[in-house]
Backbone of each chain as ProteinMPNN parsed JSONL, in Angstrom:
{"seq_chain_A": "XXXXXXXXXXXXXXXXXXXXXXXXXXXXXXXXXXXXXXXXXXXXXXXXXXXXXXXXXXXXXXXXXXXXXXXXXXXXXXXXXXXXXXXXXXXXXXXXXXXXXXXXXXXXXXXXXXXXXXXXXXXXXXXXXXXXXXXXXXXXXXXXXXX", "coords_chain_A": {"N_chain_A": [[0.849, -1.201, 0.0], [0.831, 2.197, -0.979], [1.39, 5.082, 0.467], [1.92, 8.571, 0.835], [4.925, 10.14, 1.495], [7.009, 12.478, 3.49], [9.791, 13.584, 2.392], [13.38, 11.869, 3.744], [16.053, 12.748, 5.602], [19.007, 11.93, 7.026], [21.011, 11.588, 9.595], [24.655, 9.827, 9.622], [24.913, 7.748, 10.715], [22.242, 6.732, 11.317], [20.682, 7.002, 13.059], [19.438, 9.743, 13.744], [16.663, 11.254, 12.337], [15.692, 13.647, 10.051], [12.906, 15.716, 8.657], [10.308, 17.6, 6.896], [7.681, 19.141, 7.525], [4.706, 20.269, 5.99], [2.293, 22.768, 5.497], [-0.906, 24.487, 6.674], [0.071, 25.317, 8.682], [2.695, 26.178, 8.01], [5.741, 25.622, 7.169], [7.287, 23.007, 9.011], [10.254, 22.149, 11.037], [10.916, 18.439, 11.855], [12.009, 16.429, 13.907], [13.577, 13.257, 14.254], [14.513, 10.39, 16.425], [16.832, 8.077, 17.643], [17.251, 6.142, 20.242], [19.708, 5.577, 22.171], [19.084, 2.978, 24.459], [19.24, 2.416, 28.623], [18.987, -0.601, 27.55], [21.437, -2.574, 25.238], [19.777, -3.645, 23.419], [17.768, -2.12, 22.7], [16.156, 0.34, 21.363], [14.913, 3.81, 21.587], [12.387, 5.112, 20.551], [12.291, 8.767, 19.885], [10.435, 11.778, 19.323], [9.77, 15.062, 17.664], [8.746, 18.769, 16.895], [11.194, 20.465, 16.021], [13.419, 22.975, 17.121], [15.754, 24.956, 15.147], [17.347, 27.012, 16.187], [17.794, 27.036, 19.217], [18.097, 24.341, 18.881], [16.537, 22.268, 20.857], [13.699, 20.341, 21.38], [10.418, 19.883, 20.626], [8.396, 17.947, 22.023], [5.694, 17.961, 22.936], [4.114, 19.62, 21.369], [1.266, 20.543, 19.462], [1.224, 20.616, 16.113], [-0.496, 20.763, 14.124], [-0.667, 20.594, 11.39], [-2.551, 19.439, 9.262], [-1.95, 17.028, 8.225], [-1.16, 14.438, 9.331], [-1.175, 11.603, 9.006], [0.567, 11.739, 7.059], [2.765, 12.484, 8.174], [2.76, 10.634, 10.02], [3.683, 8.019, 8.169], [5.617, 8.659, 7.657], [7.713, 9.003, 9.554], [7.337, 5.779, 10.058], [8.67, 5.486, 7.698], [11.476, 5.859, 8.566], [11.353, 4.618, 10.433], [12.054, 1.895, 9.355], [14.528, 2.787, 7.203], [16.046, 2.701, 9.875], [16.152, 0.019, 10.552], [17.197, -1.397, 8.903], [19.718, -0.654, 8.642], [20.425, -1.538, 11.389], [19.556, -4.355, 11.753], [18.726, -5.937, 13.893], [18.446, -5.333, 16.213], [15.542, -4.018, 19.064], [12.654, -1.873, 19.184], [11.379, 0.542, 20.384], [8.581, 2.546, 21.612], [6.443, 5.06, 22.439], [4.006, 7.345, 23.52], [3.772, 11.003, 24.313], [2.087, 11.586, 25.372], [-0.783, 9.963, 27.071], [-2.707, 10.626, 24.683], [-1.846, 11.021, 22.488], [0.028, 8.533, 22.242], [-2.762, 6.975, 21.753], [-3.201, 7.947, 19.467], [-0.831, 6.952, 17.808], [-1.217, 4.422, 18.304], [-3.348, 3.881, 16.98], [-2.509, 4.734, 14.324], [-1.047, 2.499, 13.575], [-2.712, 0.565, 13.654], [-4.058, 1.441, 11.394], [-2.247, 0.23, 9.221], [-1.501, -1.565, 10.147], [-1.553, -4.36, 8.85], [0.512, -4.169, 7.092], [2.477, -3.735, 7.681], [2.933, -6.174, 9.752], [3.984, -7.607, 8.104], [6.423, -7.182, 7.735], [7.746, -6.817, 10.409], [8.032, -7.819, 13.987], [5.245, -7.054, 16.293], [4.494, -5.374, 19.679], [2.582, -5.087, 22.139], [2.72, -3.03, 25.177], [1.163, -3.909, 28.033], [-0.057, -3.944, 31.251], [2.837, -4.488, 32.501], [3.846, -6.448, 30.473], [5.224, -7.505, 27.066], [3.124, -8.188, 24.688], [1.195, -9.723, 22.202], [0.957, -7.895, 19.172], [-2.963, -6.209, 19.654], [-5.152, -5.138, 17.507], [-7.341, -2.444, 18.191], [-6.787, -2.538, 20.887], [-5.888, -0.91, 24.44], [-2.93, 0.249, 24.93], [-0.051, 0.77, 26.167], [2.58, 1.575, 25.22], [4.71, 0.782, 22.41], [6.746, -2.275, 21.282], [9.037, -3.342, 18.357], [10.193, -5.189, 16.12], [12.369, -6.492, 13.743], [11.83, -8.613, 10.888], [13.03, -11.424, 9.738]], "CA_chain_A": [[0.0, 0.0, 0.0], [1.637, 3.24, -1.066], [1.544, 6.261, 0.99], [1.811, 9.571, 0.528], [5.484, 10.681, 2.595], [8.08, 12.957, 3.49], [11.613, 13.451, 2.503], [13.772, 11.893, 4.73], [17.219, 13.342, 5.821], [20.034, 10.987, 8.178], [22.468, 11.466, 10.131], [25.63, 9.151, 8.983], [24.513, 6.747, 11.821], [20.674, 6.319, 11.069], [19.739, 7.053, 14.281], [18.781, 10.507, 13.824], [15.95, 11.687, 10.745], [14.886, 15.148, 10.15], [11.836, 16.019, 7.484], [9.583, 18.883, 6.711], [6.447, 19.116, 7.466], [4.446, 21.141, 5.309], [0.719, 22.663, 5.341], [-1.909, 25.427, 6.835], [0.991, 26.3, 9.644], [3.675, 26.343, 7.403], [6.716, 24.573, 7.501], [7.93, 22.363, 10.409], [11.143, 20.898, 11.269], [10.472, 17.533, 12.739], [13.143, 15.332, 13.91], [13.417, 11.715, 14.695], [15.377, 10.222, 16.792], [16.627, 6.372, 17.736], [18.087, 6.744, 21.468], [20.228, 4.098, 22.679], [18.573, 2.71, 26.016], [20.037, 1.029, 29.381], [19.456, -1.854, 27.574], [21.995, -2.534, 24.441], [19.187, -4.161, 22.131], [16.46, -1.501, 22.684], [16.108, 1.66, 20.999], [13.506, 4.264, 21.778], [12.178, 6.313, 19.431], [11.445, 10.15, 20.14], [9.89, 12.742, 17.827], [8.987, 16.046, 17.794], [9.081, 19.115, 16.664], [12.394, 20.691, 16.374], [14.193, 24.261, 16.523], [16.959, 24.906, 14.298], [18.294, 27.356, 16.755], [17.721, 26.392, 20.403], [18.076, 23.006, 19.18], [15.643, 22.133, 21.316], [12.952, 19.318, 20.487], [9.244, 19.887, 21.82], [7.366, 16.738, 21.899], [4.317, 17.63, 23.468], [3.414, 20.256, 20.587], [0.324, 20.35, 18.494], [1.442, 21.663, 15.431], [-1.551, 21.008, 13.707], [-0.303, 20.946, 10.058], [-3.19, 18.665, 9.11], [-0.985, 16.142, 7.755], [-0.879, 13.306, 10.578], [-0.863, 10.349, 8.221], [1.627, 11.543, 5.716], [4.1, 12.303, 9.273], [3.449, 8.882, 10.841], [3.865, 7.221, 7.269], [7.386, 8.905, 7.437], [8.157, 7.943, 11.262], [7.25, 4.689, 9.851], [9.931, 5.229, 6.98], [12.435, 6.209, 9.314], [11.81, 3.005, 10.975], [12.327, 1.164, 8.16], [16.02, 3.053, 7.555], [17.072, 2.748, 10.917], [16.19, -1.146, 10.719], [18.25, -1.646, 7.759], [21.237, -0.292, 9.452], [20.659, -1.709, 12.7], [18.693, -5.274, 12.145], [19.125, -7.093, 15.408], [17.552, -4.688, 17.611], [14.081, -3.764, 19.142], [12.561, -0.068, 18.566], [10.239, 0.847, 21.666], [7.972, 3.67, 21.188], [5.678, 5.384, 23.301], [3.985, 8.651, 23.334], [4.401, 11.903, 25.208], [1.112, 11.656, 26.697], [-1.967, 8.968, 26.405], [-3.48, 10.729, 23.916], [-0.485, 10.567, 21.546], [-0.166, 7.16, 22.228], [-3.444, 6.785, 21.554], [-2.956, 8.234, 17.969], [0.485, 5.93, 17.468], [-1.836, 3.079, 18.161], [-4.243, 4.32, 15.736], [-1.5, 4.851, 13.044], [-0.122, 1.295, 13.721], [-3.644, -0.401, 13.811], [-4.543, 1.405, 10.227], [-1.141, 0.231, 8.841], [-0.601, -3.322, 10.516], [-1.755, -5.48, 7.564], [1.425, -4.192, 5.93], [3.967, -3.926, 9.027], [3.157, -7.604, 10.537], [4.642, -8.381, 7.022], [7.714, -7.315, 7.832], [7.993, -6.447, 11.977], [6.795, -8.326, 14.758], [4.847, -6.212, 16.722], [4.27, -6.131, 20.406], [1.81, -3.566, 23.0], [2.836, -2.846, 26.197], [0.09, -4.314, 28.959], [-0.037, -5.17, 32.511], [3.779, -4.81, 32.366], [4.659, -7.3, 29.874], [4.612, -6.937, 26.044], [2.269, -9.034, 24.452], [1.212, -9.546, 20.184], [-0.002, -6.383, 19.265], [-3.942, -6.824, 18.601], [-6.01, -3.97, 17.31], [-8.485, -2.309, 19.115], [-6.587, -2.464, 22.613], [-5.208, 0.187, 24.715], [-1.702, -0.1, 24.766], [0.914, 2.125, 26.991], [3.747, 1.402, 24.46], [4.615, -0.366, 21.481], [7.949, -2.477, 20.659], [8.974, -3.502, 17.151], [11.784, -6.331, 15.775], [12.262, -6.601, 12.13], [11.505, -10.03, 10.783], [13.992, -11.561, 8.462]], "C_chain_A": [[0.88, 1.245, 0.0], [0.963, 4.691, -0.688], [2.347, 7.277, 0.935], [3.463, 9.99, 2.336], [6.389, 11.699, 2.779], [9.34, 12.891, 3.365], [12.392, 13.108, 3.449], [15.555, 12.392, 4.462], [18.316, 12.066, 7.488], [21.12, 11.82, 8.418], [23.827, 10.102, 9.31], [25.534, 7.93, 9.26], [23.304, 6.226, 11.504], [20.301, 6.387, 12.181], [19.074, 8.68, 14.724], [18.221, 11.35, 12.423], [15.503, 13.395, 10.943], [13.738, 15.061, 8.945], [11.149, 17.284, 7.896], [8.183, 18.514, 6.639], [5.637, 20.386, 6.911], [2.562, 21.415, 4.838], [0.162, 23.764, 6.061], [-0.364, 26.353, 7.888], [2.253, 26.446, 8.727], [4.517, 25.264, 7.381], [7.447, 24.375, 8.598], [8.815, 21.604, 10.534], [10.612, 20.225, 11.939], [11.493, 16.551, 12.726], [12.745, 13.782, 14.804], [14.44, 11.002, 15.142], [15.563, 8.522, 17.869], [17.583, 6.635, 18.889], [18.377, 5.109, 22.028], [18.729, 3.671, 24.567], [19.295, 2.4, 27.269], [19.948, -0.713, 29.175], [19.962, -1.957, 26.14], [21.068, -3.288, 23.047], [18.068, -3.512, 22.274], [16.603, -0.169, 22.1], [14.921, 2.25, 21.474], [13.529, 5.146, 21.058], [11.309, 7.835, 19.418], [11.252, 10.914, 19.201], [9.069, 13.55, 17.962], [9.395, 17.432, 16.756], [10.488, 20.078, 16.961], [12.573, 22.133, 16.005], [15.252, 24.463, 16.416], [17.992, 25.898, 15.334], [18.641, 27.96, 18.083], [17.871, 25.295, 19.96], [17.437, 21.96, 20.243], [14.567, 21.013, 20.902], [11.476, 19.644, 21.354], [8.239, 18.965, 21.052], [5.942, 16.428, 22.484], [3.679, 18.839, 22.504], [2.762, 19.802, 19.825], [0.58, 21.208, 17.135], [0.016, 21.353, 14.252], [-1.384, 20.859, 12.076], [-1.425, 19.806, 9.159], [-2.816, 17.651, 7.392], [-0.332, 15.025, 8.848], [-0.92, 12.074, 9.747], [0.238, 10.575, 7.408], [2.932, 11.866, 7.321], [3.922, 11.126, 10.542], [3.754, 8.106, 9.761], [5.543, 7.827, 7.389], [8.029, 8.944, 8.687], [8.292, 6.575, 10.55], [8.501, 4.179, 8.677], [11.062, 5.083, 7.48], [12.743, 4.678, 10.093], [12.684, 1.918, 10.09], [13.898, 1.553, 7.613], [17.052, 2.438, 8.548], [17.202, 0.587, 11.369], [17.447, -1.733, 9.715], [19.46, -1.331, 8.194], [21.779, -0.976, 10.814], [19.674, -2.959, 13.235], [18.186, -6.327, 13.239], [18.549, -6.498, 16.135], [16.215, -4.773, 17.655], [14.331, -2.19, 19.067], [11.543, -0.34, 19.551], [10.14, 1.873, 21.265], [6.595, 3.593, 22.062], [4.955, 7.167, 23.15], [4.266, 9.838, 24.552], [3.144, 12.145, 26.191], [0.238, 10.488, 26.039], [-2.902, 9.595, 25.223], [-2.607, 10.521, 22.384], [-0.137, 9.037, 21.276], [-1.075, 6.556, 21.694], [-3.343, 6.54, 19.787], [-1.882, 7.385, 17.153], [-0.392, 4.791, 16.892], [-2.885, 2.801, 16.678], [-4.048, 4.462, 14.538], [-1.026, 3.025, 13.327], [-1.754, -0.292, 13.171], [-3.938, 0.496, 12.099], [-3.361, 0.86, 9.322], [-0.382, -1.402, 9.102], [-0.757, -3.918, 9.526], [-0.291, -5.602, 6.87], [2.688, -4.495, 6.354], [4.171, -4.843, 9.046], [3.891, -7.872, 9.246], [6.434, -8.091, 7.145], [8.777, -6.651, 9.516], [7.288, -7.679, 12.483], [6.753, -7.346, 15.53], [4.056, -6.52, 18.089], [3.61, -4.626, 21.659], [2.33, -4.137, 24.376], [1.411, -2.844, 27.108], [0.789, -5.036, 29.888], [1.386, -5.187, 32.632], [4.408, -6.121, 31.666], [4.128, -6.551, 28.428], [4.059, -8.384, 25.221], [2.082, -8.66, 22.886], [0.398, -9.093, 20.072], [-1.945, -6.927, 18.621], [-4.391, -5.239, 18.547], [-6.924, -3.8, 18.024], [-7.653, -1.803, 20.538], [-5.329, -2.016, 23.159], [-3.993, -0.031, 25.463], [-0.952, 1.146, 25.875], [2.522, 2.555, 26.161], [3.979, 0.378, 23.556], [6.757, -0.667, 21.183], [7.77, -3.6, 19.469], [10.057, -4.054, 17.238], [11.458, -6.849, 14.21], [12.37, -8.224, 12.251], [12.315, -10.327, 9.514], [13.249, -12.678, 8.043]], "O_chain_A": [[1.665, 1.375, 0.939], [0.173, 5.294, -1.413], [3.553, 7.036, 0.976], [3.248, 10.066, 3.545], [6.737, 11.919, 1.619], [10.039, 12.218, 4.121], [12.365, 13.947, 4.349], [16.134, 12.376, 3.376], [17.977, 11.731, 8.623], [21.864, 12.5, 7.712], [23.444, 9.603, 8.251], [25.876, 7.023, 8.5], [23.336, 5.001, 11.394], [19.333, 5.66, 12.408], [18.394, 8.863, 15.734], [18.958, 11.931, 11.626], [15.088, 14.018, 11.92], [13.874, 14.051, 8.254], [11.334, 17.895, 8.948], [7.658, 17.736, 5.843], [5.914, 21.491, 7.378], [1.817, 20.682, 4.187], [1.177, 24.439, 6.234], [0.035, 27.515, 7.804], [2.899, 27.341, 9.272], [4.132, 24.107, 7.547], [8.136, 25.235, 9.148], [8.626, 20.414, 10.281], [9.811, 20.7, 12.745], [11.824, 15.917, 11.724], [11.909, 13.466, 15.651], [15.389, 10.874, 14.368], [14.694, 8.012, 18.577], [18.621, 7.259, 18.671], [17.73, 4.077, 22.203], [17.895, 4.236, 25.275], [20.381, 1.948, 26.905], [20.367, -1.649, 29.855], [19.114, -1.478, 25.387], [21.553, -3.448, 21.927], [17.089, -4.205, 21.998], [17.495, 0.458, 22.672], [13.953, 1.552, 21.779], [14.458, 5.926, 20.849], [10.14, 8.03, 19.085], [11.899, 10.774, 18.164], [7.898, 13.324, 18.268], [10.254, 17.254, 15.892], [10.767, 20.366, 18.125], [12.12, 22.609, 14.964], [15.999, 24.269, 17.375], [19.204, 25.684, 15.358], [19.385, 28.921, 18.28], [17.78, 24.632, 20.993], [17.946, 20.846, 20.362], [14.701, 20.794, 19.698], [11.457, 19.643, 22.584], [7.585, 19.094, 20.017], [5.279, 15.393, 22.56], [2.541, 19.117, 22.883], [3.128, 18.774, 19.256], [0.184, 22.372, 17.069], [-0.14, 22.32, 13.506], [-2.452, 21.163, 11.544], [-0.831, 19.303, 8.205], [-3.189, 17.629, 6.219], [0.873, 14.895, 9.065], [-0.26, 11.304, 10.445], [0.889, 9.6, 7.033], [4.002, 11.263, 7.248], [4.602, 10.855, 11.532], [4.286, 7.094, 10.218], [6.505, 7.111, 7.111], [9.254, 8.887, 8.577], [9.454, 6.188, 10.432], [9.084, 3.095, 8.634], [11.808, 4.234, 6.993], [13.736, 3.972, 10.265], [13.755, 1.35, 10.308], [14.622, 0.559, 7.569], [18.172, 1.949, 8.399], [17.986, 0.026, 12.135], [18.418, -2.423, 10.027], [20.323, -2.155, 7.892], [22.926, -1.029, 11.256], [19.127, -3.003, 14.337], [17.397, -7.271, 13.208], [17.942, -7.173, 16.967], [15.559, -5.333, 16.777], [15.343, -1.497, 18.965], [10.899, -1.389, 19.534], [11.04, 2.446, 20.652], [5.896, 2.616, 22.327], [5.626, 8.053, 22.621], [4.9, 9.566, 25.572], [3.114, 12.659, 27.309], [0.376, 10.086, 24.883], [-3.876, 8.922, 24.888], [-2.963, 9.85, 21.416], [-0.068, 8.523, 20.159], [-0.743, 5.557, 21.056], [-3.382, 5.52, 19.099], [-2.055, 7.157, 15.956], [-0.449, 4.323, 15.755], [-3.031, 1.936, 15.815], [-4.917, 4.399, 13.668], [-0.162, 2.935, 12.455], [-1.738, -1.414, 12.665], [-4.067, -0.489, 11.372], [-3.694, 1.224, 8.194], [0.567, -2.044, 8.652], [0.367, -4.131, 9.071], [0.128, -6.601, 6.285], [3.618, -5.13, 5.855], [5.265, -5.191, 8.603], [4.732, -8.723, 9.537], [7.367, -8.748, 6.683], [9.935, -6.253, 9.639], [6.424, -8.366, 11.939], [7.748, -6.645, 15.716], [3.222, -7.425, 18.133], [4.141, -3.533, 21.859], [2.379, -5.33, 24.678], [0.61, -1.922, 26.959], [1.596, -5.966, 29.853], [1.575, -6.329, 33.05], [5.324, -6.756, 32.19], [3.289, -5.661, 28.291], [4.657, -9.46, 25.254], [2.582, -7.673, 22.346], [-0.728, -9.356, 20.493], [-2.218, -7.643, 17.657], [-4.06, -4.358, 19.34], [-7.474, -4.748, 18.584], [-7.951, -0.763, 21.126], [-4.189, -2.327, 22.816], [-4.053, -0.488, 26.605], [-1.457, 2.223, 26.192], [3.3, 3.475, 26.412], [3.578, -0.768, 23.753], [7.664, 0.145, 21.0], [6.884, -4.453, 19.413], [10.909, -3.762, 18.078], [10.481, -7.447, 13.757], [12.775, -8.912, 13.187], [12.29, -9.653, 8.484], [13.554, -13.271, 7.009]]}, "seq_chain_B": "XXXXXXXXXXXXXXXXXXXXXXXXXXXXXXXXXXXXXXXXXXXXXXXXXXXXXXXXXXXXXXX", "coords_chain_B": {"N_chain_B": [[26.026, 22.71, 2.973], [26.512, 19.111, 2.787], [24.975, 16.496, 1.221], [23.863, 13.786, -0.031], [22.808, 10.457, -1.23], [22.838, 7.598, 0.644], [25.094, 4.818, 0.125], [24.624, 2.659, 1.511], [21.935, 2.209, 1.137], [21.727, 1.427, -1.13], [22.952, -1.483, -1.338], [23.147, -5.099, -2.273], [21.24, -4.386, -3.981], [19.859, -4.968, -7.083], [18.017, -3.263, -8.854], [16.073, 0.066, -8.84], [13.47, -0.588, -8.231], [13.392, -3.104, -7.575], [14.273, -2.029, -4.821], [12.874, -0.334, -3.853], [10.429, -1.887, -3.846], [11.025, -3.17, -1.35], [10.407, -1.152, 0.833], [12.16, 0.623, 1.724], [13.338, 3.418, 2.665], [14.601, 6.184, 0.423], [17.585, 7.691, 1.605], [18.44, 10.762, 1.882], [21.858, 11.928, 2.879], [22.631, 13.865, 5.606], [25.114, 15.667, 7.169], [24.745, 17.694, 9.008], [23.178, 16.962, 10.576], [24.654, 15.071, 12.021], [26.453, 16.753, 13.671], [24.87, 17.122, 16.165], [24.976, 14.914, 17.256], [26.226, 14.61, 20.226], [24.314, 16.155, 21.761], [21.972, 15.092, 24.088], [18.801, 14.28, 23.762], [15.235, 14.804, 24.271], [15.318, 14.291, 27.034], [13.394, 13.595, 28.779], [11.844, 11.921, 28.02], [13.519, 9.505, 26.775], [14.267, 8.89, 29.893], [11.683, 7.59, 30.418], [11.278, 5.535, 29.119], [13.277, 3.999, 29.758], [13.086, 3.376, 32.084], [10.608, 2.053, 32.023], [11.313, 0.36, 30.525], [12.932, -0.954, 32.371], [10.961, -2.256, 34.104], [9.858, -3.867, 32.848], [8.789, -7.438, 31.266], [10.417, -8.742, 28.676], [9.469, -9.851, 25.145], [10.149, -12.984, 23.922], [12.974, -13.466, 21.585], [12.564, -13.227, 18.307], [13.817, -13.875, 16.002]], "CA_chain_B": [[25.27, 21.219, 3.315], [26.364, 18.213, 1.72], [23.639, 15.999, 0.826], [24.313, 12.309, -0.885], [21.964, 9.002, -0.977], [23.514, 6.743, 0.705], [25.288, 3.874, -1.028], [23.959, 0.939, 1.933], [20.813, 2.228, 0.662], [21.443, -0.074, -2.714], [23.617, -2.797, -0.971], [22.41, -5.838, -2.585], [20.13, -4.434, -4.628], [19.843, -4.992, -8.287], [17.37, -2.494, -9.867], [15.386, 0.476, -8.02], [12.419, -1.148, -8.611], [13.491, -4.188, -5.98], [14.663, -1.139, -3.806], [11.552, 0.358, -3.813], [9.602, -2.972, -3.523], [11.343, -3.5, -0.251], [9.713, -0.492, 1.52], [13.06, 0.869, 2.674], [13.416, 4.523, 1.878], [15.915, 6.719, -0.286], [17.291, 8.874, 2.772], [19.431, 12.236, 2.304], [22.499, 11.912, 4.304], [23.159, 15.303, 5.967], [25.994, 16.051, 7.894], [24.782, 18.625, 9.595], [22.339, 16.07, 11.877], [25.837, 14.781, 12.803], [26.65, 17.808, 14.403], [23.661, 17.263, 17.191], [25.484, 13.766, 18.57], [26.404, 15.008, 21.485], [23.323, 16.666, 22.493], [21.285, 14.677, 24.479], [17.581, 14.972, 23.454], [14.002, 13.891, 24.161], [15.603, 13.425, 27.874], [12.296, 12.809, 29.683], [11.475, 10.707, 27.042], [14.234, 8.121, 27.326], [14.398, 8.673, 31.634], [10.497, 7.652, 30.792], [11.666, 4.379, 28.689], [14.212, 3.147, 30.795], [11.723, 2.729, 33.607], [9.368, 1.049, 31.818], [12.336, -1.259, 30.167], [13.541, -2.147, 33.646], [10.3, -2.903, 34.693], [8.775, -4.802, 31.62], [9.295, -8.262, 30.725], [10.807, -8.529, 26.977], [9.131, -10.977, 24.543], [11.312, -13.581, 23.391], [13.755, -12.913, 20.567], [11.872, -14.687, 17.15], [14.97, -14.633, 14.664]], "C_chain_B": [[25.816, 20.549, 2.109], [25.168, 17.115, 1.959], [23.786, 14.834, -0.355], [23.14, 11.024, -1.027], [23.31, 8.239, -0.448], [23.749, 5.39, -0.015], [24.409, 2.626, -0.029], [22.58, 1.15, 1.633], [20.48, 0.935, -0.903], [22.393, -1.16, -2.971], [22.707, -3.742, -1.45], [20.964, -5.481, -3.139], [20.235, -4.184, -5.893], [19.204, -3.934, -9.001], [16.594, -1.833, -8.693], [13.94, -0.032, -7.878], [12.405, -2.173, -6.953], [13.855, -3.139, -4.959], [13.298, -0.567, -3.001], [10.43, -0.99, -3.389], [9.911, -3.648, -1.765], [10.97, -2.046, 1.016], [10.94, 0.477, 2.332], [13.219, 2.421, 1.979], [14.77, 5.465, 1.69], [16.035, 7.876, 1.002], [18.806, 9.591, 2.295], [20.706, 11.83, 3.293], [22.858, 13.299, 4.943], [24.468, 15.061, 7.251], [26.436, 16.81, 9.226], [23.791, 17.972, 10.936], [24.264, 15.204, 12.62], [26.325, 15.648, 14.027], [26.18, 17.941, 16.233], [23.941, 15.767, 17.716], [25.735, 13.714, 19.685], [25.216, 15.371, 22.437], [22.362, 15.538, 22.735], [19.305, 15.667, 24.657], [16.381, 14.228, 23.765], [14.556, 13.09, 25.893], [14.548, 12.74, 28.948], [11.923, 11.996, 29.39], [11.973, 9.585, 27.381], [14.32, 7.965, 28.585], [13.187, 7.507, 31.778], [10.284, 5.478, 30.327], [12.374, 3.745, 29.09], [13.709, 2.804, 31.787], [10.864, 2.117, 33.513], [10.247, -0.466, 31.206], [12.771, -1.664, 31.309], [12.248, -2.546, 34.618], [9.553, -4.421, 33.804], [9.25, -6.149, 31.028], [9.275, -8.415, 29.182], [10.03, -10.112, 26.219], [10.512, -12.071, 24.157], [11.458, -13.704, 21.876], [13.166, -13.981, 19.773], [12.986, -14.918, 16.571], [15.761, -14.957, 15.232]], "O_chain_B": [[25.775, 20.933, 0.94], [24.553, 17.089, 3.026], [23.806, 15.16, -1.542], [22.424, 11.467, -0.129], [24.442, 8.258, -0.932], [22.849, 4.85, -0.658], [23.679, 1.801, -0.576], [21.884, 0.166, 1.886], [19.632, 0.167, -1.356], [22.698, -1.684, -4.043], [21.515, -3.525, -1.232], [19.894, -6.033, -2.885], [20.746, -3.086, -6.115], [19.89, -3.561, -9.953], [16.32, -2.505, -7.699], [13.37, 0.591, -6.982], [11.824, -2.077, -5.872], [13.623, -3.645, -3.861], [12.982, -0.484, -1.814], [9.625, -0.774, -2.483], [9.157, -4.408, -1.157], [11.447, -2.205, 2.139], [10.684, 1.0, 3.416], [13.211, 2.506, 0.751], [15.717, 5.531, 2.473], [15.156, 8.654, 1.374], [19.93, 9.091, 2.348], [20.468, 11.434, 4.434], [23.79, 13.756, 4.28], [24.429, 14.17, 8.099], [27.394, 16.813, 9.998], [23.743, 18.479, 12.057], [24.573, 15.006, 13.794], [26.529, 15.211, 15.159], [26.752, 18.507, 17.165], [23.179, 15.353, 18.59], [25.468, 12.679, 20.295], [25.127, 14.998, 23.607], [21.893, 14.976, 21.745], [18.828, 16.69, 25.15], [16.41, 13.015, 23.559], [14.39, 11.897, 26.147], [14.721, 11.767, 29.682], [11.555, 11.115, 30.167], [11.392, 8.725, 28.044], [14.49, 6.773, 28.841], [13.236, 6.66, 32.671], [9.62, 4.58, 30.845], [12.207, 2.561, 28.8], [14.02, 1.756, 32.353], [10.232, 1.586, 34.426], [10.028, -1.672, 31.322], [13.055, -2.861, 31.365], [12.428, -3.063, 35.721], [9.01, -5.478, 34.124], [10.179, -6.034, 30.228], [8.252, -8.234, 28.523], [10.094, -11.223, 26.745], [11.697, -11.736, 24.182], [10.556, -13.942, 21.073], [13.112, -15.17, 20.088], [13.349, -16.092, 16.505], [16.72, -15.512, 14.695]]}, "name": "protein", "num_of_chains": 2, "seq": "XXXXXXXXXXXXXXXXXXXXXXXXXXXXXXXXXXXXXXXXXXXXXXXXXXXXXXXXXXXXXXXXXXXXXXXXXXXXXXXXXXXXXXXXXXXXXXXXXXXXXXXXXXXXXXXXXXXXXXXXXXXXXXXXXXXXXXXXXXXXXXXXXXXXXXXXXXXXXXXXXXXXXXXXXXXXXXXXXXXXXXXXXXXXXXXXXXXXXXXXXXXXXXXXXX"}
């Protein structure tokens, strides 16, 4: 299924993306970013918007650019980069509040048909992570590319 | 700014076509995201993931 995404931009590493978001507010840096963890096979993946000069990242903004599918289809690219570079790991992802999360889940559940084909995919419940099903409210999602 | 495709972008890959069929996307390399290694970012974020990874039991590894 081909979606509609943004240009992506790397670091040398693949662990950090930038793109442009573009629409009613104008244009928005938005960076993406693959953060080691305390544990050596987990990444976590933060993302927000970014300023070019505070360098600064604010992840609890609404920027509103009504363009939320075409900038989780290019999160979702980014994934897809940073797997290719870095196939052995997991990618944990979470949002900055439950309603964000909410929306992740919501991007992940219109989009699984295509993922499970090449992730396994797993929701955070009850403290364990369990095989992601649709529908149910999750606190965090981790991801492991499937060879 | 320099600004390149990267080449492990078309490691083992014959024609853009199979590149493209593999969902993996053509990414910019910038230089200038290099720059921002040092800076620790998104720190509530990861404080917020490390607490839930040392509480959370991990599925077991499929491949």
């Amino acid at each position: 299924m081909k979606v509609e995404k943004y240009n992506l931009k790397s670091g040398s590493d693949f662990t950090r993306f930038e793109f442009i978001s573009e629409g009613p507010k104008g244009t928005i840096r938005k960076l993406i970013e693959f953060q080691e963890t305390n544990n050596p096979n987990i990444y976590n993946l933060a993302f927000g918007d970014f300023n070019p000069i505070s360098h600064e990242i604010d992840d609890l903004a609404v920027s509103d650019n009504h363009d939320t599918e075409k900038v989780l289809a290019t999160v979702v690219a980014a994934v897809y980069a940073f797997f290719h570079k870095y196939p052995e790991v997991y990618i944990y992802a979470t949002g900055s509040t439950k309603a964000r999360t909410r929306l992740y889940r919501m991007g992940i559940s219109r989009f699984y048909e295509n993922i499970k084909e090449d992730f396994y995919l797993y929701g955070h419940y009850n403290d364990e992570f369990e095989e992601f099903v649709i529908g149910k409210d999750y606190d965090g999602f981790l991801a492991q590319r499937k060879f | 700014m320099m600004v390149f495709w990267h080449k492990e972008n078309f490691r083992n890959m014959k024609t853009l076509k199979e590149f493209e069929n593999k969902n993996i996307p053509l990414v910019a390399i910038d230089k200038n995201l290099d720059k921002l290694q040092n800076t620790v970012m998104f720190t509530e974020k990861l404080a917020k993931a490390n607490r839930v990874l040392s509480k959370v039991k991990l599925p077991n590894q499929k491949n």
